[in-house]
C-alpha positions as CSV (number, residue, x, y, z in Angstrom):
1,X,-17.9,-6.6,23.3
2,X,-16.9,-5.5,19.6
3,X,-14.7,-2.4,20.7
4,X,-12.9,-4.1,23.3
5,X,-9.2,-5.4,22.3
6,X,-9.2,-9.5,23.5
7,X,-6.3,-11.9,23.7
8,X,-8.2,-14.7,22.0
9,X,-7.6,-17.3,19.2
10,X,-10.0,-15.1,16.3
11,X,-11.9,-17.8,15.5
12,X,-13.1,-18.1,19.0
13,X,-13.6,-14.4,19.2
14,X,-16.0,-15.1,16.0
15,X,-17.8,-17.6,17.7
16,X,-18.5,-15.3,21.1
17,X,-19.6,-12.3,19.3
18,X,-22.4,-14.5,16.9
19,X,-23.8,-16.1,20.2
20,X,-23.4,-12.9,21.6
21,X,-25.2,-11.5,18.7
22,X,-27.9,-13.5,19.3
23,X,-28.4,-12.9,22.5
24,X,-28.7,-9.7,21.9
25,X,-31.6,-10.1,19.5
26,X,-33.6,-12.5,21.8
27,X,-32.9,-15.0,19.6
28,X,-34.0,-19.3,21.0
29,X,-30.7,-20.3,19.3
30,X,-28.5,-18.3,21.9
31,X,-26.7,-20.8,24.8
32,X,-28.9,-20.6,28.2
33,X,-27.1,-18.6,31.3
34,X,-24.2,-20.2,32.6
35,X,-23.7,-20.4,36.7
36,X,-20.6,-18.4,37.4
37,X,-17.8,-20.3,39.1
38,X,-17.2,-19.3,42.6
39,X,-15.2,-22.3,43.6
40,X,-12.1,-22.2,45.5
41,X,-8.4,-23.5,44.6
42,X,-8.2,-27.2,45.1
43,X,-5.4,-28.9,47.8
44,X,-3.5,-31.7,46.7
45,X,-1.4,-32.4,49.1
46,X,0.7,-29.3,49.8
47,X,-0.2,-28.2,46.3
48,X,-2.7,-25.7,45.5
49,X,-4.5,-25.9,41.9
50,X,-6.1,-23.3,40.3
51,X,-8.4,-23.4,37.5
52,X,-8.0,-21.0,34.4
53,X,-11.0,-22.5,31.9
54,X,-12.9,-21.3,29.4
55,X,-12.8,-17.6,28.7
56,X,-11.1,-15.0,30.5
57,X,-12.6,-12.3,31.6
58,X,-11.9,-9.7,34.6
59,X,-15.0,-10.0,36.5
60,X,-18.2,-12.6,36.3
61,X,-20.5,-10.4,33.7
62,X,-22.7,-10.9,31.6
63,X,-20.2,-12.7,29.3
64,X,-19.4,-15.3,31.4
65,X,-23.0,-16.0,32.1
66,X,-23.3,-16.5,28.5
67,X,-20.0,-18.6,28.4
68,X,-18.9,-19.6,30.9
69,X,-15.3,-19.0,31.9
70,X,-12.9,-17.8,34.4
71,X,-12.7,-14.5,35.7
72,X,-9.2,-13.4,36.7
73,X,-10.2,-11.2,39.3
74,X,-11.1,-13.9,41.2
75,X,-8.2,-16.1,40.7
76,X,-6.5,-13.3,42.2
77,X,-8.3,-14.1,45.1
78,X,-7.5,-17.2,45.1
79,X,-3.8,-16.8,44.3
80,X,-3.5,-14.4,47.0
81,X,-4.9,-16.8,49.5
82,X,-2.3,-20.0,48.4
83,X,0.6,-17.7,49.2
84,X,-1.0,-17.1,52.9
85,X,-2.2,-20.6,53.3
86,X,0.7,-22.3,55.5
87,X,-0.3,-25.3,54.1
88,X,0.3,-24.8,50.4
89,X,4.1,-25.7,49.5
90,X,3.7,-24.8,45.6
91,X,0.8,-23.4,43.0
92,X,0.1,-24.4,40.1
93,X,-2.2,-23.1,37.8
94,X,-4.4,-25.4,35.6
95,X,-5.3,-23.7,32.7
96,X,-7.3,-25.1,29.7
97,X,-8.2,-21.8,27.5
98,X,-8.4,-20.0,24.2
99,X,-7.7,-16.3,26.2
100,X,-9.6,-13.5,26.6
101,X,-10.1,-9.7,26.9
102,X,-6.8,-7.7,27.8
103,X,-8.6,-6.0,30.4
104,X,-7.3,-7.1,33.8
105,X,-4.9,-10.3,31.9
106,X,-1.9,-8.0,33.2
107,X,-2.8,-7.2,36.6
108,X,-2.7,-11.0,37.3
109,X,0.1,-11.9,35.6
110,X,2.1,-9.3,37.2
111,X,0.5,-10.8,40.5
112,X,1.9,-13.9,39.7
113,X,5.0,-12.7,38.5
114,X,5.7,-10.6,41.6
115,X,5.1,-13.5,44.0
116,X,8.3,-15.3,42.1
117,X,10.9,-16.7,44.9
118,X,7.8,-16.9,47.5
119,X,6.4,-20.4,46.4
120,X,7.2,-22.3,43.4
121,X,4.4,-21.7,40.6
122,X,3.8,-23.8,37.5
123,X,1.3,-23.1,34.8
124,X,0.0,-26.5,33.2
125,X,-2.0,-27.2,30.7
126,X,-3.3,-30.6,29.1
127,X,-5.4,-28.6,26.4
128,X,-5.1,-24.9,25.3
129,X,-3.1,-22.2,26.5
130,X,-3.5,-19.5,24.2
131,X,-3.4,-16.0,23.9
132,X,-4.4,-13.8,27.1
133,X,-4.1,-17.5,28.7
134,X,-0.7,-17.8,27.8
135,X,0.0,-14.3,28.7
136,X,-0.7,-15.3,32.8
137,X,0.8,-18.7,32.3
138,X,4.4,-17.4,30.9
139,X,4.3,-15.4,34.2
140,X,4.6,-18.8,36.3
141,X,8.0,-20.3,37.8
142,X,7.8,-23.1,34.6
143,X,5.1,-24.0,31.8
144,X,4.5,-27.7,31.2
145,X,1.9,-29.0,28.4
146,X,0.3,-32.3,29.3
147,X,1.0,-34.1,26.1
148,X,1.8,-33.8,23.0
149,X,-1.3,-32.0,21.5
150,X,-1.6,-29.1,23.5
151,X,-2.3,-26.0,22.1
152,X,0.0,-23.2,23.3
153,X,0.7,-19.8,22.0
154,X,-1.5,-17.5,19.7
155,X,0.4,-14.1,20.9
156,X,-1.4,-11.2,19.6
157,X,-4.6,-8.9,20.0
158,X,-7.6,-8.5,18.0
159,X,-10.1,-5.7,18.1
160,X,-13.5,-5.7,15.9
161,X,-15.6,-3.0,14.4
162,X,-19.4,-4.0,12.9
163,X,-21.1,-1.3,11.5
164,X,-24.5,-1.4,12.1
165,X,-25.8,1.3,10.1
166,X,-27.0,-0.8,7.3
167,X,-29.4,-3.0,9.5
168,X,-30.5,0.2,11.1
169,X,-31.4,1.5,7.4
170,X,-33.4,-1.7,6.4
171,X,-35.7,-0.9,9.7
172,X,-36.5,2.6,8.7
173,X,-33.9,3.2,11.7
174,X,-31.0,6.4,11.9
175,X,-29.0,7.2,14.7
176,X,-26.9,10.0,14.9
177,X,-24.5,10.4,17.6
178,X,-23.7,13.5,19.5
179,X,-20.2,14.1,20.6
180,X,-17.2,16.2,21.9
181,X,-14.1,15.4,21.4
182,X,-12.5,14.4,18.1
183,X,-12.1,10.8,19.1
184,X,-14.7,10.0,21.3
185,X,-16.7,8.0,18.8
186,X,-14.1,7.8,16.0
187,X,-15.1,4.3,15.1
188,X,-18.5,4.1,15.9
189,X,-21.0,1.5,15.1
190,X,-23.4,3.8,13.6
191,X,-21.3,4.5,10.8
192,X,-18.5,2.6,8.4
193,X,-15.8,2.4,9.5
194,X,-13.5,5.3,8.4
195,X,-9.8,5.7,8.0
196,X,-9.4,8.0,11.0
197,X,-11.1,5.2,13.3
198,X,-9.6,2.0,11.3
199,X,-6.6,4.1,12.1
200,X,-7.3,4.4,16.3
201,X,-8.3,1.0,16.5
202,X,-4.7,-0.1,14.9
203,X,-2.7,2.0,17.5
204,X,-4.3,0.3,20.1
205,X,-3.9,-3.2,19.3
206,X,-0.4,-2.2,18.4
207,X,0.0,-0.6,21.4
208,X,-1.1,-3.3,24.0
209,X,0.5,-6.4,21.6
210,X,4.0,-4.3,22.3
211,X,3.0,-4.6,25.8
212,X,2.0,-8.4,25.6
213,X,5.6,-9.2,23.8
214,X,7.4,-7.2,26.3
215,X,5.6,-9.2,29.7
216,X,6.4,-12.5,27.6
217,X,9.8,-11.9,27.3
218,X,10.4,-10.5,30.9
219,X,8.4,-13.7,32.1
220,X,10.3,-16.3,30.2
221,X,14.0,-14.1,30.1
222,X,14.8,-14.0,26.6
223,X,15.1,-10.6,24.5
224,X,11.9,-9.2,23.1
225,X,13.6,-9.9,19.2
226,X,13.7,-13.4,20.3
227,X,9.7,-13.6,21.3
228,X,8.8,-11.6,17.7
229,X,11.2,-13.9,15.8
230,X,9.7,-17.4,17.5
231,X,6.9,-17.1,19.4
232,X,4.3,-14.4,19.0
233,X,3.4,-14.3,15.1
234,X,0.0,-15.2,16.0
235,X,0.6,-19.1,15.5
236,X,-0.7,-21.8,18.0
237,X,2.1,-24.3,18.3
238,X,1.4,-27.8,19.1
239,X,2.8,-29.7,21.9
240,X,6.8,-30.4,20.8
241,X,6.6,-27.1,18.6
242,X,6.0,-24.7,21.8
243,X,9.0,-26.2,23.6
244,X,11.1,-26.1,20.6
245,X,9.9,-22.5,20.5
246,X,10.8,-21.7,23.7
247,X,7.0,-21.0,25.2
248,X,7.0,-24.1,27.3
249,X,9.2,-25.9,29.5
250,X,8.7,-29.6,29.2
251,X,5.7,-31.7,28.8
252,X,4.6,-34.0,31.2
253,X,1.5,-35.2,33.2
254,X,-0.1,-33.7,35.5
255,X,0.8,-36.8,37.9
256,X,4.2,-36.0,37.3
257,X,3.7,-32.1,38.2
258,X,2.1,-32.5,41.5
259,X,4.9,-34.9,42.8
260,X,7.2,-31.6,43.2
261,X,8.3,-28.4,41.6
262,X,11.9,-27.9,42.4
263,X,12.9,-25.1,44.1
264,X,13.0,-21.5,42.1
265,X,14.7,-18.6,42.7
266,X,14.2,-15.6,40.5
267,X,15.8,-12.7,40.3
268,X,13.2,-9.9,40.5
269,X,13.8,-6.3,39.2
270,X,12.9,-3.1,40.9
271,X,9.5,-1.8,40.5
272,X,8.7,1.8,38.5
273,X,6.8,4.2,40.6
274,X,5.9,6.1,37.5
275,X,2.3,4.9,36.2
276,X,1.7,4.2,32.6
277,X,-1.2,6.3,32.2
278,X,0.3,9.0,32.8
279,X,3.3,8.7,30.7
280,X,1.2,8.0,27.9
281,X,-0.8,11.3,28.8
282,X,2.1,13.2,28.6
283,X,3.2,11.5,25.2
284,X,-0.1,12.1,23.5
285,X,0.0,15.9,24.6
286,X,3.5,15.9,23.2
287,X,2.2,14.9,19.8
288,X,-1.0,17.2,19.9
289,X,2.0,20.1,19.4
290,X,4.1,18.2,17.3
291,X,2.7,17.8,14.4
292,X,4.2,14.1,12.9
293,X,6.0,12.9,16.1
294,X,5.2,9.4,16.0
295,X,4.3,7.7,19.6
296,X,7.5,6.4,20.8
297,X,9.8,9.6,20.0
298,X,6.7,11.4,22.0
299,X,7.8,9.2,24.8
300,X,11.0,9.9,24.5
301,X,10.5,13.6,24.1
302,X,8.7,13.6,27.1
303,X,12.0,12.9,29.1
304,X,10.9,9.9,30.9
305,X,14.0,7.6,31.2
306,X,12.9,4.8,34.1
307,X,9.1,4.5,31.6
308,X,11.0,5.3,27.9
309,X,13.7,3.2,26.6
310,X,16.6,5.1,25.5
311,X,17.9,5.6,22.0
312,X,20.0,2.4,22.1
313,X,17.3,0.2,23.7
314,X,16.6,-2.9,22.1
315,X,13.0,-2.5,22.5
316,X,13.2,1.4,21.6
317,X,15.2,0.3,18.7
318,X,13.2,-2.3,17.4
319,X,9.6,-0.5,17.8
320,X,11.6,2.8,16.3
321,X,12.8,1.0,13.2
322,X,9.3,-0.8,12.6
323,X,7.1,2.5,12.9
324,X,9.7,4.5,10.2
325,X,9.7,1.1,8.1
326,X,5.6,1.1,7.7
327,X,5.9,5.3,6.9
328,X,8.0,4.2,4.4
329,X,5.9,1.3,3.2
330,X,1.9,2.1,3.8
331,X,0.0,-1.2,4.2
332,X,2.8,-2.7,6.2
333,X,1.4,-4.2,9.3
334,X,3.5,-4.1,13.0
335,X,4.3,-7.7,12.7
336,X,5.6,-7.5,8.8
337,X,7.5,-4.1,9.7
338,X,9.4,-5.7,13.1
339,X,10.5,-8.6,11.2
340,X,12.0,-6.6,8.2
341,X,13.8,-4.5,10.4
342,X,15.5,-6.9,12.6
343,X,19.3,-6.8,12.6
344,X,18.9,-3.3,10.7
């Protein structure tokens, strides 16, 4: 749970991983088991609800025992079987959460995305839709908040480390960890955290938030300088803020939802054969021999034009500017360095 990147408002992630914690330690205070949720989508009338509550997580584990939550490997399921079910006209998803882990948040919003143009699909919300939460909702037809105190937005990733090693020591306790590899265990709990693994962890949260602000701004058609400028700072935007904003498309009740989602069409691209994970083999390879190549002219260098986006990309641009602006100003965060560099 500590070394996995999560879409989540921080504060909630705090609150997980000191229940979590105790859980852990055996500890009366921990929450009791929670029943996973096997339920079903809801009809009414030709609409199909599905529920997105609590924490997201891809499967039922042990998390959402503790928690309790949605996993979206089953709404999946369930989204797959509205689209065959002849009597669904229109989906909508009902979603009332604070996000969750990145791990399988993609796969269903690209699902969803996909299935644009075959029924009409609207993401609603008359609490939160946050983080990994919003990241499937944007994928929808339209967003609607409920009222004017919904919480929508929180666009970023967060990764933890918790060294250990200290409690360990106070028990008469030392572990020492054998490995191969020069990263296998780079920021371990065993030890503190060092510059090398503080390093790793940074890459990767960079790495999948660049991916998160690119699905956003595919979703809801603007350019990806237009998402960084007003949407995904990190902020939660109440109610009138996320339409002004541009994250939302209107907010009315849910009454007003289920009496009919217009028709859409949407325009959908062609898909790219070429996998990620192995583009980003190839890139990291590229680097291992290239001393000082950053990770985006690997990619480039790699010659992978329907993956990489060429010199005069927006998005190659952008990312290109940002990684030469925090060389040239150490302590600059992603965020910080995209902002400076727009319209450079």
């Amino acid at each position: 749970m500590i070394n996995t990147p999560w879409a989540i408002q921080p504060a909630k992630l705090i609150e997980l991983q000191a229940i979590y914690g105790q859980h852990m330690q055996g500890k009366a205070s921990a929450r009791p088991m929670q029943p996973a949720r096997t339920q079903n989508y809801v009809v009414h009338g030709d609409t199909a609800i599905i529920p997105l509550t609590g924490i997201l997580g891809k499967t039922s584990d042990i998390l959402m025992q503790l928690f309790g939550g949605t996993a979206t490997r089953d709404v999946s399921y369930q989204f797959s079987a509205a689209l065959r079910d002849t009597s669904v006209k229109q989906i909508m998803l009902y979603i009332d959460s604070p996000g969750g882990t990145v791990d399988g948040t993609q796969a269903l919003a690209n699902q969803i995305q996909t299935a644009r143009g075959t029924k009409p699909v609207i993401a609603y919300s008359d609490g939160m839709m946050c983080s990994a939460a919003y990241w499937i909702g944007a994928a929808a037809d339209r967003i609607y908040a409920g009222n004017e105190t919904v919480q929508v937005g929180s666009i970023g990733v967060v990764a933890g480390h918790v060294d250990i090693s200290g409690a360990e020591a106070a028990q008469g306790v030392k572990t020492t960890e054998i490995t191969a590899g020069k990263f296998k265990r780079v920021a371990s709990a065993y030890a503190p955290l060092s510059e090398d693994g503080r390093a790793n962890i940074q890459e990767t949260v960079d790495y999948l938030y660049s991916i998160f602000v690119a699905d956003v701004a595919k979703a809801r058609r603007v350019s990806e300088n237009r998402v960084l400028a007003s949407m995904a700072d990190g902020r939660v935007f109440i109610g009138q803020q996320a339409l002004d904003a541009g994250l939302i498309d209107g907010i009315q009740t849910l009454n007003q939802c289920l009496k009919g989602i217009a028709p859409m069409k949407t325009t959908q691209s062609a898909s790219q054969e070429q996998t990620r994970q192995g583009i980003h083999e190839a890139a990291k390879a590229y680097q291992a021999k290239h001393h000082g190549i950053d990770y985006l002219a690997a990619l480039r260098a790699v010659g992978n034009t329907d993956f990489v986006p060429a010199a005069s990309d927006e998005r190659g641009e952008m990312y290109a500017k940002a990684k030469t602006y925090q060389l040239a100003h150490p302590g600059t965060d992603l965020m910080t360095a995209l902002r400076a560099t727009q319209g450079a």
